[in-house]
VEXGUVEX-918736 format. One record per atom (N, C-alpha, C, O): residue in three letters; atom name; x, y, z. Coordinates in Angstrom, 3 decimals. Layout:
BEGIN
+--------+-------+----------+----------+----------+
: drenba : bavex :       px :       py :       pz :
+--------+-------+----------+----------+----------+
:    ala :    CA :        X :        Y :        Z :
...
+--------+-------+----------+----------+----------+
//
This chain:
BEGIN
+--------+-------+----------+----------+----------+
: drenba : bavex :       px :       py :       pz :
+--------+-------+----------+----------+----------+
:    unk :     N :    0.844 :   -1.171 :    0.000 :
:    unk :    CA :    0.000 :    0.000 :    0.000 :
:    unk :     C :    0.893 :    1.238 :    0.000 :
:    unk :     O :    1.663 :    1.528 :    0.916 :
:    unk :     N :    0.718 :    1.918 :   -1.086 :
:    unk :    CA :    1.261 :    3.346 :   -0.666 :
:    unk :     C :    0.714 :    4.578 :   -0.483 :
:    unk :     O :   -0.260 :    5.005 :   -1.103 :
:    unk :     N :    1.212 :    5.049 :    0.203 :
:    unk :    CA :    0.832 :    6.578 :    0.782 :
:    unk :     C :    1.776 :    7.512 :    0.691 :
:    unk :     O :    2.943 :    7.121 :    0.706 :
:    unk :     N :    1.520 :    8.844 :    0.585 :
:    unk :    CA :    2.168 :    9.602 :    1.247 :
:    unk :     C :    2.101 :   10.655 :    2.399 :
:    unk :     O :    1.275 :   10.383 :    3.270 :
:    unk :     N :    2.843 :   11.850 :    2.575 :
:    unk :    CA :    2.922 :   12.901 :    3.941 :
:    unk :     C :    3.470 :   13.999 :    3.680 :
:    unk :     O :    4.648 :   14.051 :    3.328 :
:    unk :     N :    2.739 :   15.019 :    3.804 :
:    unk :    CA :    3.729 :   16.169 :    3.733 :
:    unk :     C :    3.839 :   16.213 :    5.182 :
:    unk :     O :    3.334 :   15.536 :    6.077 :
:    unk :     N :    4.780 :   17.368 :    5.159 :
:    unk :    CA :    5.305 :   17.446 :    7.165 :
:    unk :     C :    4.274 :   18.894 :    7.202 :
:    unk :     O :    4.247 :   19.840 :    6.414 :
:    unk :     N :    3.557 :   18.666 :    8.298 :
:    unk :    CA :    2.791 :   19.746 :    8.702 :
:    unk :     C :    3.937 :   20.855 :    9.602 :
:    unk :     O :    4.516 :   21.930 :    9.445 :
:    unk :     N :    3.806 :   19.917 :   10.462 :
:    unk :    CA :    5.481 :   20.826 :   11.493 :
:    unk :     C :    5.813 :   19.876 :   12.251 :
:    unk :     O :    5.331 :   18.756 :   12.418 :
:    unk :     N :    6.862 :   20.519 :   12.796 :
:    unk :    CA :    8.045 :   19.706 :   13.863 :
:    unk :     C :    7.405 :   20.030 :   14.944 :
:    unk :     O :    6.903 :   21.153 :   14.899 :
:    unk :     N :    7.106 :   18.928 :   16.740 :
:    unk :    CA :    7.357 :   19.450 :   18.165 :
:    unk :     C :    8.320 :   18.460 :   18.700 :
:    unk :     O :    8.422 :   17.264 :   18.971 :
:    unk :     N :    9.185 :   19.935 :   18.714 :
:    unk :    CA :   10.270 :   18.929 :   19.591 :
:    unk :     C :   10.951 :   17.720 :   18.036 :
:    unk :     O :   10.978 :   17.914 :   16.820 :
:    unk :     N :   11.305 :   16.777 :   18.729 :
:    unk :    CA :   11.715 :   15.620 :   18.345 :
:    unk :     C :   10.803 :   14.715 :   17.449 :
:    unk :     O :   11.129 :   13.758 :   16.747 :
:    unk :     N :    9.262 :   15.416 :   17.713 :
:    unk :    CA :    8.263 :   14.894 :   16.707 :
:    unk :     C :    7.955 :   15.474 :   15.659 :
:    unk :     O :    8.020 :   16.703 :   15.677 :
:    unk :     N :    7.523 :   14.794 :   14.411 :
:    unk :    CA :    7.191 :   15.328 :   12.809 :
:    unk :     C :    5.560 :   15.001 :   13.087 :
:    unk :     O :    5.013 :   13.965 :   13.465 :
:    unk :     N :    5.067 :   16.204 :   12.769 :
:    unk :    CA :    3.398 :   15.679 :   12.479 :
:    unk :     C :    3.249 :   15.599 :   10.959 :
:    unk :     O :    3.715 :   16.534 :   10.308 :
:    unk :     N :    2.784 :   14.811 :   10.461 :
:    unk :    CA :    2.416 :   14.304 :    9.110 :
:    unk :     C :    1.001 :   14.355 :    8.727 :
:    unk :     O :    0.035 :   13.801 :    9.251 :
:    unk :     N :    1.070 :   15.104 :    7.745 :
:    unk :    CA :   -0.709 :   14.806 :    7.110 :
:    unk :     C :   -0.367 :   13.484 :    6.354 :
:    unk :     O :    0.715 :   13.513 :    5.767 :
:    unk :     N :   -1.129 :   12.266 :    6.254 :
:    unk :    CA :   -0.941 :   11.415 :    5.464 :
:    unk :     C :   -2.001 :   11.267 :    4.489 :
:    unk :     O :   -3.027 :   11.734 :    4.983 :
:    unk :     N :   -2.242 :   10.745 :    3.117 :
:    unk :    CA :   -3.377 :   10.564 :    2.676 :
:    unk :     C :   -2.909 :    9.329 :    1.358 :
:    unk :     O :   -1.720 :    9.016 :    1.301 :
:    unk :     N :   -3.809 :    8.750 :    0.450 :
:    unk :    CA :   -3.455 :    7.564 :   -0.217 :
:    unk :     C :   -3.630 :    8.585 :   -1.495 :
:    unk :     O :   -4.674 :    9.221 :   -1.643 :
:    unk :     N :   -2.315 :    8.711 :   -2.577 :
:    unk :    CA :   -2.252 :    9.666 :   -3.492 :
:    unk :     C :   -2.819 :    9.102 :   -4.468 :
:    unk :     O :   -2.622 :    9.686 :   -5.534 :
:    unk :     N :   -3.723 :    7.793 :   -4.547 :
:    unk :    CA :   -4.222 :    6.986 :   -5.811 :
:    unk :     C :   -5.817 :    7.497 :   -5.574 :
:    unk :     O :   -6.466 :    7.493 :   -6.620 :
:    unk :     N :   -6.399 :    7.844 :   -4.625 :
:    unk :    CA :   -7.467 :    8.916 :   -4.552 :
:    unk :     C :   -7.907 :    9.919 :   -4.379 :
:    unk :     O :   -8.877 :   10.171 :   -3.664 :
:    unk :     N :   -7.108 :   10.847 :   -5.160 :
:    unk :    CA :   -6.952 :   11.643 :   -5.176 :
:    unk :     C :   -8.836 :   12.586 :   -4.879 :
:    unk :     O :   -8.859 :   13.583 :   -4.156 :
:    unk :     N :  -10.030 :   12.117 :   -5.471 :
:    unk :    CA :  -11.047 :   12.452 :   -5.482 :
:    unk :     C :  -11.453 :   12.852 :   -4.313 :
:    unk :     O :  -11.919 :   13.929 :   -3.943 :
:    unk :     N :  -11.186 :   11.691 :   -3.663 :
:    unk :    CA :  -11.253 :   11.131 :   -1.763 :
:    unk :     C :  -10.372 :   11.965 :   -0.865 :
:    unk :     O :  -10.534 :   11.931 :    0.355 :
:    unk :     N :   -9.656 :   12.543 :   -1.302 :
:    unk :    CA :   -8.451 :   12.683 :   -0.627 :
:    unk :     C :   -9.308 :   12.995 :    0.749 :
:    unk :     O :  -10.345 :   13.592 :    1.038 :
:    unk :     N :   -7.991 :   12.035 :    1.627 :
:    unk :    CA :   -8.579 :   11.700 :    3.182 :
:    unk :     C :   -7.415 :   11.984 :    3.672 :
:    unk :     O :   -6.589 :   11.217 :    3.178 :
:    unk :     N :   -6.735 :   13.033 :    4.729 :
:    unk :    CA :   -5.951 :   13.232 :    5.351 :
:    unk :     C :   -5.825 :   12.371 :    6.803 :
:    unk :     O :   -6.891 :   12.202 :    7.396 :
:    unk :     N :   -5.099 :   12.042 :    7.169 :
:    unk :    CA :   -4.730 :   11.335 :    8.755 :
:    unk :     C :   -3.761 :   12.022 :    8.832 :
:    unk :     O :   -3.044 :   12.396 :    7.904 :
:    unk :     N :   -3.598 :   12.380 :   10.634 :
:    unk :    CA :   -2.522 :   12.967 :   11.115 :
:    unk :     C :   -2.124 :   11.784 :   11.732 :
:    unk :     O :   -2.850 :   10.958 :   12.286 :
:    unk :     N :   -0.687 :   11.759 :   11.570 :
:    unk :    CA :    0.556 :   10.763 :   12.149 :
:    unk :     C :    1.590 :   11.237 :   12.664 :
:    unk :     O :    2.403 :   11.602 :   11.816 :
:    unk :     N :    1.995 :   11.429 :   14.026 :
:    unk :    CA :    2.797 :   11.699 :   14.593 :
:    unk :     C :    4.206 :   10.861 :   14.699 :
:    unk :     O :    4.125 :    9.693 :   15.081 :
:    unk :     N :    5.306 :   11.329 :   14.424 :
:    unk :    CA :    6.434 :   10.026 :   13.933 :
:    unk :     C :    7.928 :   10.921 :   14.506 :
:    unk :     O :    8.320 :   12.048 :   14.204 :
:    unk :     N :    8.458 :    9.994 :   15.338 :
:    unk :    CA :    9.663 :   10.126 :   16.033 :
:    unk :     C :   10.942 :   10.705 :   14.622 :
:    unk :     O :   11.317 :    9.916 :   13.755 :
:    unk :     N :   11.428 :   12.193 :   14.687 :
:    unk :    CA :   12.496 :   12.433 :   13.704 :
:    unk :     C :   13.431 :   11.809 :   13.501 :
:    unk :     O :   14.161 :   11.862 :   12.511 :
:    unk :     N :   13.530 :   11.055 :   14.539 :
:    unk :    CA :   14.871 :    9.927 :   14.409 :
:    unk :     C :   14.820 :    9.074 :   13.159 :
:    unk :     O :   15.749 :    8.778 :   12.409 :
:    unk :     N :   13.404 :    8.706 :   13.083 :
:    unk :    CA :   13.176 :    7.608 :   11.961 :
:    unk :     C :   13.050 :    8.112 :   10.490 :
:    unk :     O :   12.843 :    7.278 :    9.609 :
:    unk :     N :   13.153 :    9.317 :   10.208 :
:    unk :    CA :   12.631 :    9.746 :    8.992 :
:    unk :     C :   14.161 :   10.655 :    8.620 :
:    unk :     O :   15.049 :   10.680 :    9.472 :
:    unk :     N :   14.295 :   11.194 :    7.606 :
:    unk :    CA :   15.116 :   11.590 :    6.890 :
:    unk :     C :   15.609 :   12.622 :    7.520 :
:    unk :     O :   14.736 :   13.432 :    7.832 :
:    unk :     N :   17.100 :   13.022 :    7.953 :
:    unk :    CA :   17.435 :   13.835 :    8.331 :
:    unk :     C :   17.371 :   15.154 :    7.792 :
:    unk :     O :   17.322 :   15.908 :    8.765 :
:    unk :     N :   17.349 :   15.779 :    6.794 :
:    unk :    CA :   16.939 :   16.690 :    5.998 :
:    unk :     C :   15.756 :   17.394 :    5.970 :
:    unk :     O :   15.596 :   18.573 :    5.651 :
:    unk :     N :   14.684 :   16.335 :    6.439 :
:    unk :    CA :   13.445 :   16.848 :    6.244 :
:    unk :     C :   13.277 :   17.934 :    6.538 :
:    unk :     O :   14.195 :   18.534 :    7.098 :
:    unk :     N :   12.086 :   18.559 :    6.277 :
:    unk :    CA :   11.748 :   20.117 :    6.499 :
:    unk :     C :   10.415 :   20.083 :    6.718 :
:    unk :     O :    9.811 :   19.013 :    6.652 :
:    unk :     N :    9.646 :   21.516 :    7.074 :
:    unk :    CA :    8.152 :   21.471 :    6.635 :
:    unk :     C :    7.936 :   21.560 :    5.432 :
:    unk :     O :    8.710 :   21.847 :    4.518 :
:    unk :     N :    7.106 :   21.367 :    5.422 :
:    unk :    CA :    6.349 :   21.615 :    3.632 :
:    unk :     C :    6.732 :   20.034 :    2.880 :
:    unk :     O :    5.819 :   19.357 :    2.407 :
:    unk :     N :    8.170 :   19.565 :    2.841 :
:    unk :    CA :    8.144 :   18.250 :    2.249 :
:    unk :     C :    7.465 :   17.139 :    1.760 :
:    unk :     O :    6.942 :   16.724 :    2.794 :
:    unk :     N :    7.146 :   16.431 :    0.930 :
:    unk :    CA :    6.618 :   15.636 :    0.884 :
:    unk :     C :    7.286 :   13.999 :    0.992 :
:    unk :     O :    8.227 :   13.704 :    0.254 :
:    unk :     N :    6.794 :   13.121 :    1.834 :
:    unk :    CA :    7.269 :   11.607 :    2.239 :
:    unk :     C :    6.310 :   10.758 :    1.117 :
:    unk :     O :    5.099 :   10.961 :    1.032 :
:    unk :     N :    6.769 :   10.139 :    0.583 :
:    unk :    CA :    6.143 :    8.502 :    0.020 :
:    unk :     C :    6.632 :    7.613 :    0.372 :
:    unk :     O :    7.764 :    7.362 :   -0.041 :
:    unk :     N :    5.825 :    6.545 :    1.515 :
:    unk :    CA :    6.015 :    5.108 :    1.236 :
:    unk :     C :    5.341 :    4.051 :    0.861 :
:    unk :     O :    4.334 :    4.150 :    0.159 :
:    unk :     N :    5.743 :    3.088 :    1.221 :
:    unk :    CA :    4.932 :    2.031 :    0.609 :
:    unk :     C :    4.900 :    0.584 :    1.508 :
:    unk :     O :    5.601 :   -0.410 :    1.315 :
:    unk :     N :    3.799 :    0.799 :    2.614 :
:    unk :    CA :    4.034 :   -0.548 :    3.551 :
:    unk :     C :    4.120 :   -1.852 :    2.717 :
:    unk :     O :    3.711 :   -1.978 :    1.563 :
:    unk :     N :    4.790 :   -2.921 :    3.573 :
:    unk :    CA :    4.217 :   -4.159 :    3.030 :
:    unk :     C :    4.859 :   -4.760 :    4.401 :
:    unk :     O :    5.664 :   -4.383 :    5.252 :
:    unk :     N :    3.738 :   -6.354 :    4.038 :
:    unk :    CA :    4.154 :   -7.134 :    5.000 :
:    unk :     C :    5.095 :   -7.614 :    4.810 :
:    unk :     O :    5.410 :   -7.743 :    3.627 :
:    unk :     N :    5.909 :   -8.059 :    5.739 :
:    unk :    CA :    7.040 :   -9.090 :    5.733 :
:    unk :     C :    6.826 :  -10.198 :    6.512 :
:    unk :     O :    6.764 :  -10.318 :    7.735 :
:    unk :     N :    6.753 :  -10.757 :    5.879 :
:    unk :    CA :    6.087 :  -12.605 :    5.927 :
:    unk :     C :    6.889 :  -13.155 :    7.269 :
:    unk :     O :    6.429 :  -13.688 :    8.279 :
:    unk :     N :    8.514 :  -12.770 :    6.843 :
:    unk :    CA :    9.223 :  -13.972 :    7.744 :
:    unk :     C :    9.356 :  -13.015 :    9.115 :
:    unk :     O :    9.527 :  -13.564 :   10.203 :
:    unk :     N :    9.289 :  -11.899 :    9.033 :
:    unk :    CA :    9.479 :  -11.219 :   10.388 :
:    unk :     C :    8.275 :  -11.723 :   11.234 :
:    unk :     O :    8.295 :  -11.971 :   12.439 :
:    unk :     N :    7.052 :  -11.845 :   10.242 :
:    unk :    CA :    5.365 :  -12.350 :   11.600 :
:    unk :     C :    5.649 :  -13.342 :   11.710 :
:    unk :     O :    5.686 :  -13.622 :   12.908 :
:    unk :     N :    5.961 :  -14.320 :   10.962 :
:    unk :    CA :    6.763 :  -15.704 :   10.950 :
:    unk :     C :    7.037 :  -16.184 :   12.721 :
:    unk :     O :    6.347 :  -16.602 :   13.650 :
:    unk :     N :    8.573 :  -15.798 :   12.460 :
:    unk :    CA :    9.342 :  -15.623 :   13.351 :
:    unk :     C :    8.894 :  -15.138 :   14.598 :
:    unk :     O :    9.321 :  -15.594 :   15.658 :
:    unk :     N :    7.704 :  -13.857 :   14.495 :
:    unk :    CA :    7.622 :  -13.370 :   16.091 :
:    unk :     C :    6.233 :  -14.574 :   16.497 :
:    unk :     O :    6.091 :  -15.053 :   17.623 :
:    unk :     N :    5.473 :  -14.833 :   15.503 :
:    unk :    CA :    4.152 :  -15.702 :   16.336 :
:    unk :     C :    5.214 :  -17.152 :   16.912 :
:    unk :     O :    4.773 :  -17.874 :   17.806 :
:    unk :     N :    6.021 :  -17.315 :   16.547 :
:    unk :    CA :    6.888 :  -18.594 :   16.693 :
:    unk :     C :    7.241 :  -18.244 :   18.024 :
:    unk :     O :    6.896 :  -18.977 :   18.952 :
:    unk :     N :    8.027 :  -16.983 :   18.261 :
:    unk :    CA :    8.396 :  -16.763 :   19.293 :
:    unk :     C :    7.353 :  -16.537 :   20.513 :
:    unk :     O :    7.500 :  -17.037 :   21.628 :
:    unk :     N :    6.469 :  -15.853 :   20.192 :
:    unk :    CA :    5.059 :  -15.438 :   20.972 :
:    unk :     C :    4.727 :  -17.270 :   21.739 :
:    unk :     O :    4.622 :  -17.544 :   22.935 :
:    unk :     N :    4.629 :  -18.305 :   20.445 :
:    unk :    CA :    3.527 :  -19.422 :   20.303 :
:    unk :     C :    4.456 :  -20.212 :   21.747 :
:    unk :     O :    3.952 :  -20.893 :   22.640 :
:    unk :     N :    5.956 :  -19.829 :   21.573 :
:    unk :    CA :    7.008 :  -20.776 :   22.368 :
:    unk :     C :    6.915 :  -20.241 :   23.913 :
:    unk :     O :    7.194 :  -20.964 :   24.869 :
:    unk :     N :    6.523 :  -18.999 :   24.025 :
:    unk :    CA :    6.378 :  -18.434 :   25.321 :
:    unk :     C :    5.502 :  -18.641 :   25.851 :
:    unk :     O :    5.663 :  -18.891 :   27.046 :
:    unk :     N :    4.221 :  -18.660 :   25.359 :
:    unk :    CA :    2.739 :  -18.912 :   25.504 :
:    unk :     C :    2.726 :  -20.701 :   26.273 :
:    unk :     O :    2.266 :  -21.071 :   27.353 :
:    unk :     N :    3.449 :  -21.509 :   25.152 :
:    unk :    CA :    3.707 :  -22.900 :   26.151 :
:    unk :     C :    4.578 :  -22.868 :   27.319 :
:    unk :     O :    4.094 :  -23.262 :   28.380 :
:    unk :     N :    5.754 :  -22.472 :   27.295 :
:    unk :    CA :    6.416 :  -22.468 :   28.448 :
:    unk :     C :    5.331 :  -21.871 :   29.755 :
:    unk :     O :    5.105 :  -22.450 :   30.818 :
:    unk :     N :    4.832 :  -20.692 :   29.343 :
:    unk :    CA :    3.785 :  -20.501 :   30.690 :
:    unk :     C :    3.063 :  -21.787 :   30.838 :
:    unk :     O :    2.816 :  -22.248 :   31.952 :
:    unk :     N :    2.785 :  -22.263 :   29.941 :
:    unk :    CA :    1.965 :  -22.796 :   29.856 :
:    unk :     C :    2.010 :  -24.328 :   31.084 :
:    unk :     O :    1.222 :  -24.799 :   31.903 :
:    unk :     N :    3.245 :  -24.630 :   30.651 :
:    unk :    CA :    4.042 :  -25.659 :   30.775 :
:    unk :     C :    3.888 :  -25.644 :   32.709 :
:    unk :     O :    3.198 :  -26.304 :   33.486 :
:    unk :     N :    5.054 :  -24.388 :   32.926 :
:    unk :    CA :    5.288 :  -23.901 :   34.287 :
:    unk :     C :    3.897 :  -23.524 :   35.395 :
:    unk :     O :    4.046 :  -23.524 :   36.617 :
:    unk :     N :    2.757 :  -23.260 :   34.814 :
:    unk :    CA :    1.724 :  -23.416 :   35.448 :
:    unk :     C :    1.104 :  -24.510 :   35.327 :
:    unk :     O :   -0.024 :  -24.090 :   35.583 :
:    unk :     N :    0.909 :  -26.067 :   35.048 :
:    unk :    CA :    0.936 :  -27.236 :   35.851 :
:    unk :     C :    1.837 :  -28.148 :   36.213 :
:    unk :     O :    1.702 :  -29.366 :   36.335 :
:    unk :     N :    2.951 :  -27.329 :   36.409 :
:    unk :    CA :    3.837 :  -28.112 :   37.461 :
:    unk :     C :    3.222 :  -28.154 :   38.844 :
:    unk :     O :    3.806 :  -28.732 :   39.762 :
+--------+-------+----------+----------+----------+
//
């Protein structure tokens, strides 16, 4: 899915983002998203515009329900001893 953001403004250490999906443009639906500057482009400014493009990553949910599923028994385990 992609979206993008212009930067509304900076507080502090936070970027507020208008976000909206640029393929409906008709619709256009703004969300505000508040996002740590650390994570986003050092450069940024106001006014800018961000595009990304989520996707899942298979082996990362993979991996954490595995990890989740292994903890979940061990309680599991340790409460009928």
């Amino acid at each position: 899915m992609k979206w993008q953001a212009v930067v509304d403004r900076f507080e502090g250490e936070i970027a507020v983002l208008q976000c909206f999906d640029p393929d409906h443009n008709s619709q256009k639906r703004y969300y505000t998203v508040e996002m740590p500057r650390v994570l986003l482009p050092q450069e940024l400014k106001e006014g800018d515009y961000l595009t990304a493009n989520w996707q899942i990553d298979p082996e990362a949910t993979k991996s954490a329900r595995e990890r989740v599923t292994s903890i979940l028994e061990r309680l599991a385990n340790r409460n009928q001893k």
